[in-house]
C-alpha positions in Angstrom: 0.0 0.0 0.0 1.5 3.6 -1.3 1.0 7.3 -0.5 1.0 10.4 -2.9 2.5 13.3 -1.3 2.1 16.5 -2.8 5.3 19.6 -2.7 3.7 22.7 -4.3 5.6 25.0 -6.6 5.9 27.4 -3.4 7.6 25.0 -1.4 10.6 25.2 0.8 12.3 22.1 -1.4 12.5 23.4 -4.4 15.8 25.4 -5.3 14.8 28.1 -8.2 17.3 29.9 -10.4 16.9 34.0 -11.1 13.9 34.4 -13.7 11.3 32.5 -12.1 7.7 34.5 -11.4 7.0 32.8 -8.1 3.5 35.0 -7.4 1.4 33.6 -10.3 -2.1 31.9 -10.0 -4.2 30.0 -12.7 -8.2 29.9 -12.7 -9.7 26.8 -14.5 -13.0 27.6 -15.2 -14.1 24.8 -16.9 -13.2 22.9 -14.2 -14.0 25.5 -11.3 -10.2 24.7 -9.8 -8.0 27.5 -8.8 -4.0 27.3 -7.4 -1.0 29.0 -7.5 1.7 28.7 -10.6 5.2 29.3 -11.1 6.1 30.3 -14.8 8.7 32.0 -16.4 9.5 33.0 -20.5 13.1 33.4 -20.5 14.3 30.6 -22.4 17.9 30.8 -21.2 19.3 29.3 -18.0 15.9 29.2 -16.1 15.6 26.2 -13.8 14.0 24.5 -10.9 15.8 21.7 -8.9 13.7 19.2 -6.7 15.6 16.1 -4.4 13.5 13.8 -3.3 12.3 14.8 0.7 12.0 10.7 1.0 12.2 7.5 -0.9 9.6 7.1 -3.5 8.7 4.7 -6.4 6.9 7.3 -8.9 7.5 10.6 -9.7 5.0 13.3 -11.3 5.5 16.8 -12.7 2.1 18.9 -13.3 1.6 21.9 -15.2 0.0 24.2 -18.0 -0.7 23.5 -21.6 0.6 26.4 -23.7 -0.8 27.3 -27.1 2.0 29.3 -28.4 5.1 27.6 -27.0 6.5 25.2 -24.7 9.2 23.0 -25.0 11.0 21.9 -21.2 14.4 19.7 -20.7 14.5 17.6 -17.9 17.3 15.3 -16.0 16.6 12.8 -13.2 19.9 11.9 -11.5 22.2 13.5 -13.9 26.2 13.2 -14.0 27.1 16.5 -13.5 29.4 16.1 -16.3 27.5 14.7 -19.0 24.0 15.6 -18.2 21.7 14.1 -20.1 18.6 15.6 -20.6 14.9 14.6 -21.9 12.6 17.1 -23.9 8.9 17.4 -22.6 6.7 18.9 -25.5 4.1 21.3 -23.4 2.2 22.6 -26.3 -1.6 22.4 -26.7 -2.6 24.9 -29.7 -6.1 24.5 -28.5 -5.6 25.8 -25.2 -7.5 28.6 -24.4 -6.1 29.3 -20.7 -8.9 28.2 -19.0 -7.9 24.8 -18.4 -6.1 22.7 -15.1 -2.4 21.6 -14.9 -1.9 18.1 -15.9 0.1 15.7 -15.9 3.7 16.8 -18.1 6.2 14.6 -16.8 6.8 10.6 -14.6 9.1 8.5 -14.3 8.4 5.0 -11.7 11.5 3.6 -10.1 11.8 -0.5 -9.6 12.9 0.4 -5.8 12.0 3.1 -3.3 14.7 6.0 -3.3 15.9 9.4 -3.2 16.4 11.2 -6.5 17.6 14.5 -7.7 15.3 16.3 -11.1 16.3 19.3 -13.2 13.5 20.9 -15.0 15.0 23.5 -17.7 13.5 25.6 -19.8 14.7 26.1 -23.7 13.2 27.8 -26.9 10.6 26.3 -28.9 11.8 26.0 -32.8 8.4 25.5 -33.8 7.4 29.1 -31.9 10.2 31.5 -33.5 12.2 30.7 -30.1 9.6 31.4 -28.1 8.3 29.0 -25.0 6.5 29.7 -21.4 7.6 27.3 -18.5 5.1 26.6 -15.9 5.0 24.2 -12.5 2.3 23.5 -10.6 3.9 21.1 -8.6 5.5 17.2 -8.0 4.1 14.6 -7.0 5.6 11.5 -5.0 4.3 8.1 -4.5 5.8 6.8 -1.2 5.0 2.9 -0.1 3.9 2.4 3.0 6.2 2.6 5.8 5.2 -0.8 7.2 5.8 -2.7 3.8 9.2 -1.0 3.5 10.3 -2.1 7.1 8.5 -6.2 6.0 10.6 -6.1 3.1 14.2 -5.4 5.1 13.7 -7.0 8.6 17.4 -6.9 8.6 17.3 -3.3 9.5 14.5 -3.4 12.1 15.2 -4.1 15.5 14.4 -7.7 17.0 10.8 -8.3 18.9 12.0 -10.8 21.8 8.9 -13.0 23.6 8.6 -12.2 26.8 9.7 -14.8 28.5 12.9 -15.5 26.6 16.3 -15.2 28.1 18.7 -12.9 26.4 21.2 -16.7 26.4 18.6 -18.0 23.9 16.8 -14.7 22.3 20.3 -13.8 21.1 22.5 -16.9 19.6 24.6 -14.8 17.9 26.9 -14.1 20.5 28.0 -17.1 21.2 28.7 -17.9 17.7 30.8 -15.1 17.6 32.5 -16.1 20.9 32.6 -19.3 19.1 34.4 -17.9 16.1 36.9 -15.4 18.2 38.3 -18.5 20.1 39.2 -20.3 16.8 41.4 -17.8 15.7 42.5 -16.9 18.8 44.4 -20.2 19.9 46.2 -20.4 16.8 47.4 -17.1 17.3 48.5 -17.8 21.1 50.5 -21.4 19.9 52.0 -19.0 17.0 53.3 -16.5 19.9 55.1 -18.9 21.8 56.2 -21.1 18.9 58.0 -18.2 18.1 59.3 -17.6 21.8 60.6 -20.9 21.8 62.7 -20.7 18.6 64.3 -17.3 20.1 65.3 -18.5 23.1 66.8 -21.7 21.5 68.7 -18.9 19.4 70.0 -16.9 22.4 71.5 -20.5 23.6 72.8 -21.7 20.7 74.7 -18.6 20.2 75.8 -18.9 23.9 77.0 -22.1 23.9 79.2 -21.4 20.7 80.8 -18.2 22.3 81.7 -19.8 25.1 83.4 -22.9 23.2 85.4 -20.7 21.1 86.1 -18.0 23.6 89.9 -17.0 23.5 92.1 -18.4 26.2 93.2 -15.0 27.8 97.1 -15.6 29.3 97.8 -13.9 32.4 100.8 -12.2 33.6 101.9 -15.1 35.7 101.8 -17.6 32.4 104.0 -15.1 30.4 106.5 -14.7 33.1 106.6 -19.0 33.3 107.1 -18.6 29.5 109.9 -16.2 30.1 111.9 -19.0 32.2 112.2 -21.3 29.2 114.0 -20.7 26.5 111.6 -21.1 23.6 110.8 -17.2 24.6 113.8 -16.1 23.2 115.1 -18.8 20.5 113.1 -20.8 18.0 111.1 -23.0 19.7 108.1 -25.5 17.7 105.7 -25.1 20.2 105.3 -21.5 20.8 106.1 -20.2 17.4 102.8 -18.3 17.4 103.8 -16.5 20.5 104.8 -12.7 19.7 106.0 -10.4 22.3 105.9 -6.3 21.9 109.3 -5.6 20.2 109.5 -2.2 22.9 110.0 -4.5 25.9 112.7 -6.8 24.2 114.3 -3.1 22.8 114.4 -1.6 26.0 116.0 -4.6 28.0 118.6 -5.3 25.1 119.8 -1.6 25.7 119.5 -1.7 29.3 123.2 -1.1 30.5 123.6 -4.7 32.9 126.1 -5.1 35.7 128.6 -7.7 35.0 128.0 -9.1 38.9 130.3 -9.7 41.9 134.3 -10.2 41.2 134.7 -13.2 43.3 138.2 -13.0 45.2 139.3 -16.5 44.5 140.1 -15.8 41.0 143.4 -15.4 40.3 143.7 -12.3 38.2 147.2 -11.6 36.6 148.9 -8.3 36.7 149.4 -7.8 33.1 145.9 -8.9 32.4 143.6 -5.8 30.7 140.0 -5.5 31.2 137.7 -6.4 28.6 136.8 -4.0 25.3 134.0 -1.8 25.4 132.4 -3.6 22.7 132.7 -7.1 24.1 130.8 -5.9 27.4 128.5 -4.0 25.7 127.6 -5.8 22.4 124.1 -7.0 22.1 124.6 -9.7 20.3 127.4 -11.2 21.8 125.2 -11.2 25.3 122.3 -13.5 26.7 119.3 -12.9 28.3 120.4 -12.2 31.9 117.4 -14.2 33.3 119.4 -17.2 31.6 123.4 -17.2 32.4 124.8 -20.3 30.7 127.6 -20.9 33.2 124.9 -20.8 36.5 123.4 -24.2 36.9 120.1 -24.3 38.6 121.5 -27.0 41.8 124.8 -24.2 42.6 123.8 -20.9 42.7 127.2 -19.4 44.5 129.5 -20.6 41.4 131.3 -18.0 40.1 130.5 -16.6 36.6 133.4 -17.4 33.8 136.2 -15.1 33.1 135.7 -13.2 30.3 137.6 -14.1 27.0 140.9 -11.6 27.6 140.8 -13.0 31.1 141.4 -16.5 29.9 
């Protein structure tokens, strides 16, 4: 079941451009029916634009016959740019003025909606460029508000009996519950699957470190080092061992006392002292940590005579 609402040409909805006379009134006598009437003859730009207050399935435009000129342009939902208009022929050359609006324009719709129409006026070729616009008003047919709520229950809110808990009047919920715990325990196992492999990363990586960690030699294993003799001659097993070349340097030019004279030497008269260079030739001495002629069970022997002693 439907509705026809009327919107008059006076209305509040209807958007007019500049040209319009907005004041007029027709008198059918042959009829006995009287109403207002907007018209206008400038044939250039003149316009009326009407949205649709609510959804509707029909659409009417009324107005007048004219004997000497009419010829309209209208547009329902037009792209504003490519407007595509339809030409409504308004001329009766039997009217005398006396008669009713009728019926110029419709358009039905398959579904209920809101539209937007553009009623334009142009000149009539037929008229030497000459045509009269008139409205009278549009008319909607609206369905009935109950059959438009029937046909989308979707949109209307439930109607719960009265003695129905909300558990059972509303098993959407737990369907949804039902659906958010299904993706939420995959989720969870794929958080701590992944917490898992991390930490099995960190230890892995620990346990390498650790196993090929640098042995770091103290001072104490150096100074052992220093007691044999690989430190300072070729040795197989600590070839890899370097030393810094300012500590060997600064001993080798170390000025080093040539120790206690021991008395029971016999010293000749005519014996000289050793050369400057034998005493203090680098390469001719040993480390003094390791005197060749001390053995390690008689510490009190006396060190050799040197070479012009001998």
């Amino acid at each position: 079941m439907s509705q026809n609402v009327t919107y008059d040409d006076r209305d509040s909805t209807l958007q007019y451009s500049p040209g319009w006379f907005r004041t007029g009134t027709y008198n059918a006598t042959s009829v006995g029916e009287t109403g207002t009437l907007a018209s206008s003859l400038i044939t250039s730009g003149v316009n009326v634009t009407f949205v649709f207050p609510t959804p509707a399935t029909e659409f009417f435009y009324f107005g007048m016959k004219r004997c000497c000129g009419g010829s309209y342009l209208i547009c329902i939902d037009c792209d504003p740019n490519n407007r595509q208009f339809e030409t409504i022929d308004a001329v009766d050359r039997t009217d005398n003025g006396q008669n009713p609006p009728v019926v110029l324009y419709s358009r039905k719709f398959d579904q209920p909606g809101v539209h937007e129409v553009i009623l334009l006026n142009q000149p009539d070729s037929a008229f030497n460029g000459n045509s009269e616009i008139t409205l009278d008003k549009f008319l909607l047919t609206i369905p009935d508000p109950a059959a438009i709520q029937s046909e989308s229950p979707s949109k209307s809110l439930p109607i719960l009996p009265l003695n129905t808990s909300p558990a059972t009047a509303l098993p959407q919920s737990s369907s949804s519950s039902k659906s958010t715990s299904r993706y939420l325990v995959p989720l969870l196992l794929g958080i701590l699957g992944g917490l898992a492999l991390l930490l099995s990363l960190v230890g892995i990586w620990l346990f390498v470190r650790r196993k090929y960690r640098r042995p770091v030699q103290n001072e104490e294993t150096v100074s052992n080092l220093g007691d044999s003799e690989s430190l300072w001659g070729p040795s197989s097993r600590f070839t890899s061992l370097t030393f810094p070349a300012t500590t060997i340097s600064t001993s080798a030019m170390r000025e080093q006392d040539a120790g206690r004279i021991f008395e029971n030497y016999p010293l000749p008269e005519d014996t000289l002292p050793p050369e400057y260079g034998q005493v203090f030739n680098p390469a001719a001495r040993r480390p003094p940590s390791l005197p060749q002629s001390f053995s390690s069970s008689d510490s009190s022997a006396p060190p050799p005579l040197p070479k012009a002693m001998q």
